[in-house]
C-alpha positions as a Python dict, from the first residue, in 0.01 Angstrom:
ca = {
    (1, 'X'): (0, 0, 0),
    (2, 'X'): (292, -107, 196),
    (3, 'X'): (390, -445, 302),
    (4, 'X'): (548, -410, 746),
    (5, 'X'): (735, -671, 891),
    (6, 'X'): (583, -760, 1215),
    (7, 'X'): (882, -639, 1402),
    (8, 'X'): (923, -316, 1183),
    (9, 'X'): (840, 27, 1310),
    (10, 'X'): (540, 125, 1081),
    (11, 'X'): (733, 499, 1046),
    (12, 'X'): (904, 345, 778),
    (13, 'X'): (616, 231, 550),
    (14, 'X'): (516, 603, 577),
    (15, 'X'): (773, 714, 482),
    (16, 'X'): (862, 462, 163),
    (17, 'X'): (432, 554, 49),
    (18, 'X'): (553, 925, 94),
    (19, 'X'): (841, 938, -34),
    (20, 'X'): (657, 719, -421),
    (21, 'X'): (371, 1020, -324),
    (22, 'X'): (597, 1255, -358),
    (23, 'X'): (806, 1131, -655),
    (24, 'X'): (515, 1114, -903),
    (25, 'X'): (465, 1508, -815),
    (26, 'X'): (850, 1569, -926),
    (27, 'X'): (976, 1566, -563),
    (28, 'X'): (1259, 1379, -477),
    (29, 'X'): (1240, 1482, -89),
    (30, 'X'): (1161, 1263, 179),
    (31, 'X'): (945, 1318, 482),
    (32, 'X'): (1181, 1162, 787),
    (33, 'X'): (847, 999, 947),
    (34, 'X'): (1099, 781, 1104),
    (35, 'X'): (1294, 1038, 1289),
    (36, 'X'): (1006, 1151, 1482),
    (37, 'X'): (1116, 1096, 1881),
    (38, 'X'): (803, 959, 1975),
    (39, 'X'): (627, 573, 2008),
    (40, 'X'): (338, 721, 2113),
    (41, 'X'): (22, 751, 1829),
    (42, 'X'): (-153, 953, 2069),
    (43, 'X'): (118, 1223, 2140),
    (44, 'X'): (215, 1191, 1735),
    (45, 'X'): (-166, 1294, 1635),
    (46, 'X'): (-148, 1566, 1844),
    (47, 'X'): (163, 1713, 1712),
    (48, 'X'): (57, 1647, 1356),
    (49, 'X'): (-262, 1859, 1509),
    (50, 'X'): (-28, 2145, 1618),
    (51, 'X'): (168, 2151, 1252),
    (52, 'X'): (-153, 2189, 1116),
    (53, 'X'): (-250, 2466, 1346),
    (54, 'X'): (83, 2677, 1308),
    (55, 'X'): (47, 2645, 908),
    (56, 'X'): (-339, 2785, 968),
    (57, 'X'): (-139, 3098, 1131),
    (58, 'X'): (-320, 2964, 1493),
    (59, 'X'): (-68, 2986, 1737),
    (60, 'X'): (-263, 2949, 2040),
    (61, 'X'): (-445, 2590, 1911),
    (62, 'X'): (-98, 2492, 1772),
    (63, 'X'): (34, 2552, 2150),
    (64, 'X'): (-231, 2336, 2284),
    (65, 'X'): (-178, 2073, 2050),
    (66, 'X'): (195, 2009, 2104),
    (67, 'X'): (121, 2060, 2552),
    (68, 'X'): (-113, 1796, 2476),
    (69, 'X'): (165, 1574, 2305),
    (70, 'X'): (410, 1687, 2546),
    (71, 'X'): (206, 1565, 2805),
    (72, 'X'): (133, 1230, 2669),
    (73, 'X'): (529, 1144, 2550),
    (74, 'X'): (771, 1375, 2774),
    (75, 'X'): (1025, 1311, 2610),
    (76, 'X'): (919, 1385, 2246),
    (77, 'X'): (1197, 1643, 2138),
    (78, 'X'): (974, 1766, 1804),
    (79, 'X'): (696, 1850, 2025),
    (80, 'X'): (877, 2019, 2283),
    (81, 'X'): (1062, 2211, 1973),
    (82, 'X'): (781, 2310, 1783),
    (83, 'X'): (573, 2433, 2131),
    (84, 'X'): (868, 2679, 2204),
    (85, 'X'): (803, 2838, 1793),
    (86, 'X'): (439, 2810, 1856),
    (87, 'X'): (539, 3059, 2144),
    (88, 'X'): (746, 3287, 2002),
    (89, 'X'): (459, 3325, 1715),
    (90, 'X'): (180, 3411, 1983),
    (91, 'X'): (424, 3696, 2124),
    (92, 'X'): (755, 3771, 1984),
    (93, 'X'): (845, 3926, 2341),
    (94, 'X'): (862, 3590, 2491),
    (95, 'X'): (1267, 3613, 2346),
    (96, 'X'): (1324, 3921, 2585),
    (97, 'X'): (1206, 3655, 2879),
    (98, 'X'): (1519, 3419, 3015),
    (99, 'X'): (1259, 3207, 3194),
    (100, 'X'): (987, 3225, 2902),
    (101, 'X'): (784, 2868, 2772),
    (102, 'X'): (930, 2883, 2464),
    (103, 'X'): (1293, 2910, 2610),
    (104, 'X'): (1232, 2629, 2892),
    (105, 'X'): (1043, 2414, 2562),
    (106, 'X'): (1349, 2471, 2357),
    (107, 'X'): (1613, 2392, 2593),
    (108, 'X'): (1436, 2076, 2690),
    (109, 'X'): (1416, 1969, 2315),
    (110, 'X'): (1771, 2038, 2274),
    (111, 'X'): (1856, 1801, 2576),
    (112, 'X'): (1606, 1523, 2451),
    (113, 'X'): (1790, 1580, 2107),
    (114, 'X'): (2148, 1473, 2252),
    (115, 'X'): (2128, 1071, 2160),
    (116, 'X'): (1952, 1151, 1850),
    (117, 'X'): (2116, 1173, 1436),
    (118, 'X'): (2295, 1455, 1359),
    (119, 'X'): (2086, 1633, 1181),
    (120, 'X'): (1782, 1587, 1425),
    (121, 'X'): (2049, 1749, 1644),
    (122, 'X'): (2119, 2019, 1438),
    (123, 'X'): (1744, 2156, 1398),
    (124, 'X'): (1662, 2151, 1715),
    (125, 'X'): (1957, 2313, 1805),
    (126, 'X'): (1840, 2623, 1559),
    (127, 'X'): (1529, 2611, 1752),
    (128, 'X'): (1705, 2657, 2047),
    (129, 'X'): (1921, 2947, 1937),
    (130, 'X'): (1603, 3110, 1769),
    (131, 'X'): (1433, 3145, 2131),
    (132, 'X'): (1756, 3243, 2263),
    (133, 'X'): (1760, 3489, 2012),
    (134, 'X'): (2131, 3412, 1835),
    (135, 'X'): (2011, 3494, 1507),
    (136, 'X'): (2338, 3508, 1328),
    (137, 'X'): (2383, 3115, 1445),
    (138, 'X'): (2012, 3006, 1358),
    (139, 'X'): (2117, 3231, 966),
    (140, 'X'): (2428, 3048, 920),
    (141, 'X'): (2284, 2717, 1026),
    (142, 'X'): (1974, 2787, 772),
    (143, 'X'): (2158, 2863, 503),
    (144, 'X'): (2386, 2559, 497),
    (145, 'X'): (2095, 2337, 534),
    (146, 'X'): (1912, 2465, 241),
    (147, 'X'): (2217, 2477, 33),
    (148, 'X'): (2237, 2097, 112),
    (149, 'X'): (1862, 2047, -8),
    (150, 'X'): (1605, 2333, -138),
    (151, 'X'): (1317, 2120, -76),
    (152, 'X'): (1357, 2105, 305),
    (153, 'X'): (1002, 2211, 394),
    (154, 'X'): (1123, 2254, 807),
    (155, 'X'): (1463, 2440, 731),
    (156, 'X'): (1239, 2698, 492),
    (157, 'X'): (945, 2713, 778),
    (158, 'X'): (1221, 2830, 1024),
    (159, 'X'): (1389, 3042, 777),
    (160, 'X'): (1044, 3239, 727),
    (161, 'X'): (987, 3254, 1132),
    (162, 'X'): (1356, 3386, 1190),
    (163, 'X'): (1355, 3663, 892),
    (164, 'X'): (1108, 3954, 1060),
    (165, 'X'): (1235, 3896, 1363),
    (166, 'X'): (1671, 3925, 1336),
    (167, 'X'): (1672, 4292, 1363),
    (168, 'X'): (1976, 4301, 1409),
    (169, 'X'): (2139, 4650, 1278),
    (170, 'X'): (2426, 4593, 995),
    (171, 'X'): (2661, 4836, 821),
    (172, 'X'): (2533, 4987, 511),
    (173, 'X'): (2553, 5254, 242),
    (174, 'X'): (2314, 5472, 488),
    (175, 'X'): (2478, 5400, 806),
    (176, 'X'): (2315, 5075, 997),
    (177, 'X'): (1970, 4913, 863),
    (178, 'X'): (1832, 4569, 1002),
    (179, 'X'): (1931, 4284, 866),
    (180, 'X'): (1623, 4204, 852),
    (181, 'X'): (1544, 4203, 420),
    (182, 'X'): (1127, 4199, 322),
    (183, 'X'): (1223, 4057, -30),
    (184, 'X'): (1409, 3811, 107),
    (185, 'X'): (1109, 3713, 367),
    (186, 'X'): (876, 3746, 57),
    (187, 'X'): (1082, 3513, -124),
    (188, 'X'): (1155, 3243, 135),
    (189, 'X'): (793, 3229, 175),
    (190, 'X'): (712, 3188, -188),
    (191, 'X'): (966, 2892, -212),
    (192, 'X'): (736, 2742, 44),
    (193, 'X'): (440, 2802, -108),
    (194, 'X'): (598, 2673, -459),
    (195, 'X'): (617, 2339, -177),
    (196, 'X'): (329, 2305, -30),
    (197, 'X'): (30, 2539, -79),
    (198, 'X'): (-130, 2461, 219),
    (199, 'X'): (130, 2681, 420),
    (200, 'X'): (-156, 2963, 505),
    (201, 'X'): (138, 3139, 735),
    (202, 'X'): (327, 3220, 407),
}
């Protein structure tokens, strides 16, 4: 239990219960409830609804889920962020597509993002240059997260979305190969996994 001021934002009691939840498993990570760009419960179930969905490898229900929070909070930047991977998971040739959902979602979420902390900033940013397909950006941006902190569930989720699909070609001892690495997709998935076993996509 968790004692709220009457003027507190109950995001914050969430995130104190998870963060003693999480300690007594022997992880010191937090859950950033309170960074979530929405007062709405309604739109908030519903994108909790669409997580759910995209770890259930459901695409389609997970797309639903975050229109429907979209729709109720228009300006919830996670929702409109985590719609435009939803899309790119249904159909990976929504990149090739300058006016695609996913593109229009991610741009939005980006613009939403602008008043927001820094690092809110910064991962919906990678969104953003996922859909717009600047792979080498979203990589560099990845990997300095997780350097920062292994245990960040979101920054390994995108990690494991962006690997199969940066095909971009790369010198190598056989000419040019993808840069795209299976072991290193097997592993980042794994570390997830090692995280939270419910991720059914890794």
């Amino acid at each position: 239990t968790e004692e709220v001021r009457s003027i507190e934002d109950v995001r914050g009691a969430y995130e104190r219960i998870g963060a003693r939840l999480l300690a007594t498993a022997g992880v010191d990570s937090v859950p950033d409830i309170g960074a979530v760009t929405t007062r709405s419960l309604q739109a908030y179930r519903a994108y909790l609804r669409g997580v759910a969905e995209l770890n259930r490898v459901r695409p389609g229900p997970a797309r639903e889920a975050f229109r429907e929070a979209m729709k109720l909070d228009s300006t919830f930047a996670q929702a409109h962020a985590q719609y435009a991977v939803a899309t790119i998971r249904a159909d990976l040739f929504d990149l090739l597509d300058d006016a695609s959902d996913a593109i229009r979602a991610a741009d939005r979420a980006e613009a939403l993002s602008a008043r927001r902390p820094a690092a809110e900033r910064r991962r919906i940013r990678l969104v953003a240059d996922l859909v717009h397909a600047r792979f080498t950006a979203v990589r560099a941006g990845l990997d300095t997260m997780l350097a920062a902190d292994s245990l960040d569930l979101a920054a390994l989720d995108l990690a494991v979305t962006l690997e199969p699909y940066d095909l971009l070609l790369i010198p190598s001892a056989r000419g040019f190969e993808p840069r795209f690495n299976r072991n290193r997709w097997v592993k980042l998935a794994r570390r997830q996994l090692e995280l939270d076993p419910g991720r059914h996509a890794a």
